[in-house]
N, C-alpha and C positions, 0 to 999 in steps of 0.2 A: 440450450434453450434461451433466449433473447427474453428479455425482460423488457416489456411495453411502459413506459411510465406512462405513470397517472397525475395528472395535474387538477389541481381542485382551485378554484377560485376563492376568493374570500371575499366576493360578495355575494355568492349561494352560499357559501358553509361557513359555520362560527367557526373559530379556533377553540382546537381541543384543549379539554381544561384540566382530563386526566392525564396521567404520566405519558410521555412517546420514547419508545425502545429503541434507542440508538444502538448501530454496531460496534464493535470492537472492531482493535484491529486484525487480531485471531479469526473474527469470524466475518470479517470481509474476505481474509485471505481463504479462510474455508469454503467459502461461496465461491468463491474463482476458481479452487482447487476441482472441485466436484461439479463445473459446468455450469453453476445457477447460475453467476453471471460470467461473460464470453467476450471477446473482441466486438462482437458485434454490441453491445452494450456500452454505450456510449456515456460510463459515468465517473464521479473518481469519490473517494471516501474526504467528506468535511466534516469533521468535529461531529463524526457516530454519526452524518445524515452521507446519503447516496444523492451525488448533484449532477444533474446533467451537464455534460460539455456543450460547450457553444459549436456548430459548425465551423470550421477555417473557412475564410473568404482569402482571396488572393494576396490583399496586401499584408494581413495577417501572416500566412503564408512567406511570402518575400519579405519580412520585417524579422522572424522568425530564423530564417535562414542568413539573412545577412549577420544576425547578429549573432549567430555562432560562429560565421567562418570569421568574421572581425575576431573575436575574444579567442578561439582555438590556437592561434600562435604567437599570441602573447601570454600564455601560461607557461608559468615557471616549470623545471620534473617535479614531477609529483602533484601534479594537479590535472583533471581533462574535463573537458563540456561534454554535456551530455543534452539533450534533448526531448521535449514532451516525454519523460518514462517517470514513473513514479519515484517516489520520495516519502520514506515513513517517520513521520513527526506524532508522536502525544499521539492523539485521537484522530489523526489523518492519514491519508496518503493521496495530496496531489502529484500532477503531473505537470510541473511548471514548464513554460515554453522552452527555456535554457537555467542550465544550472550547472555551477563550479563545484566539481566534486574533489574531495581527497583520494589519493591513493592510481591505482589504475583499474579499468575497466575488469578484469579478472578477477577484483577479489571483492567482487557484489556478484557472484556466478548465484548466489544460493541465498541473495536476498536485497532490499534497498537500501539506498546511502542514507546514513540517521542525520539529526541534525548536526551533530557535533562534529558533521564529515563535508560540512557544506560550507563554502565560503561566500556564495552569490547565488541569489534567487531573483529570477527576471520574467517576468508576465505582460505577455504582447496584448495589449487592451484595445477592443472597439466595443463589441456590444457586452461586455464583461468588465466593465469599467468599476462598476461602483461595487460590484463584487470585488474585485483586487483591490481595491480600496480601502475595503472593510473586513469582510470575510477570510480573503486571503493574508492581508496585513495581518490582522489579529492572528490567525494561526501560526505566522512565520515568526511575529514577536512573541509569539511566546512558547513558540519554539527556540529561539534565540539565535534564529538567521540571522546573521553579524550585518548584513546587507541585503537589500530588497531592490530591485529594481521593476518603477512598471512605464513599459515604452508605451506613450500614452498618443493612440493614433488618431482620438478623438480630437485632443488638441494640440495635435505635431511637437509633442516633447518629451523630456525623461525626465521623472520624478524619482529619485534616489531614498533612498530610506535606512537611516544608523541608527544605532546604540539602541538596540530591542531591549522590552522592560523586563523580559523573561516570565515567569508564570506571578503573575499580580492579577487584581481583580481587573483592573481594564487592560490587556495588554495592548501595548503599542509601542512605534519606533520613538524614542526621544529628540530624533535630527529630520528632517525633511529637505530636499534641495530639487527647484525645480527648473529643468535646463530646457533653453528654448534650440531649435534647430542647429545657431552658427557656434553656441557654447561648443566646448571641449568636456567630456566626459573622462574620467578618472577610473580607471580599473582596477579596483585595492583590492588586494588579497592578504588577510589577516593582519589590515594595519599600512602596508606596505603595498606604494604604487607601483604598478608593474606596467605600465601603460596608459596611452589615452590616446580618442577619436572624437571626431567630430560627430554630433549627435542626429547630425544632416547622413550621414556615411550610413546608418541603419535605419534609413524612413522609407518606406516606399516611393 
């Protein structure tokens, strides 16, 4: 059964003032398991809220793709990309555009890569801009994603993101680096570069 979301405005309705019942991650996965929510359900779990995904538009799409086949054969053994699939951090589980996982594809059969198993988190942005921004940043630094990348199609560049605060009152990355089209982009895996491409090579 598909779930219809509901959207309320906040200038017909106040903001609730009593408590609001965020999920777990047990009981997202339970609501999956038992059909309430379905492929056709277009959401991912943030910080105990269910959030709608954006539709892909094409350059999304082609920015998305390029940038996995770029990064797929320049990872070392023991590392492979993975695509839009979930990821369970603290109180979430997104579905980042591409992301550097440890180990191989087999031994996540029976569940998602944690974050201590991730070495690069990358978010293709148009109409999700200021969510990856915000929203997303905060969950990744304090999940302690070592690296955050958001290919930023609004304003034709990659903003890179190091040294997460880990679980602090504000979390955030402590580095930010923002590279325009003809820059050279840096592919570091745990510290160590293993590559680099022109930031033109994954734009639409």
């Amino acid at each position: 059964m598909a779930i219809e979301p509901q959207y309320i405005s906040r200038t017909n309705y106040p903001i609730p003032t009593d408590p609001v019942w965020r999920l777990s991650i047990g009981q997202y996965h339970q609501m999956i398991l038992t059909g309430i929510l379905t492929d056709e359900d277009s959401v991912e779990l943030l910080e105990g809220w269910l959030i709608p995904k954006m539709p892909k538009n094409p350059p999304h799409r082609l920015t998305t793709q390029l940038t996995r086949e770029m990064i797929a054969p320049l990872l070392p053994e023991g590392w492979f990309v993975d695509s839009q699939e979930p990821i369970t951090i603290d109180d979430s589980e997104p579905e980042p555009d591409v992301v550097v996982v440890r180990g191989e594809r087999r031994q996540y059969s029976d569940r998602h890569p944690l974050s201590h198993e991730i070495a690069l988190v990358i978010e293709v942005s148009d109409t999700t801009l200021q969510r990856d921004r915000n929203l997303k940043k905060r969950l990744y630094a304090r999940a302690g994603i070592p690296v955050y990348w958001i290919i930023n199609l609004v304003d034709n560049q990659i903003e890179i993101y190091t040294s997460p605060s880990g679980r602090t009152e504000f979390p955030d990355y402590g580095q930010q680096q923002f590279l325009s089209p003809t820059d050279e982009v840096e592919l570091v895996i745990e510290g160590d570069e293993i590559g680099r491409f022109r930031v033109t090579e994954v734009l639409p």
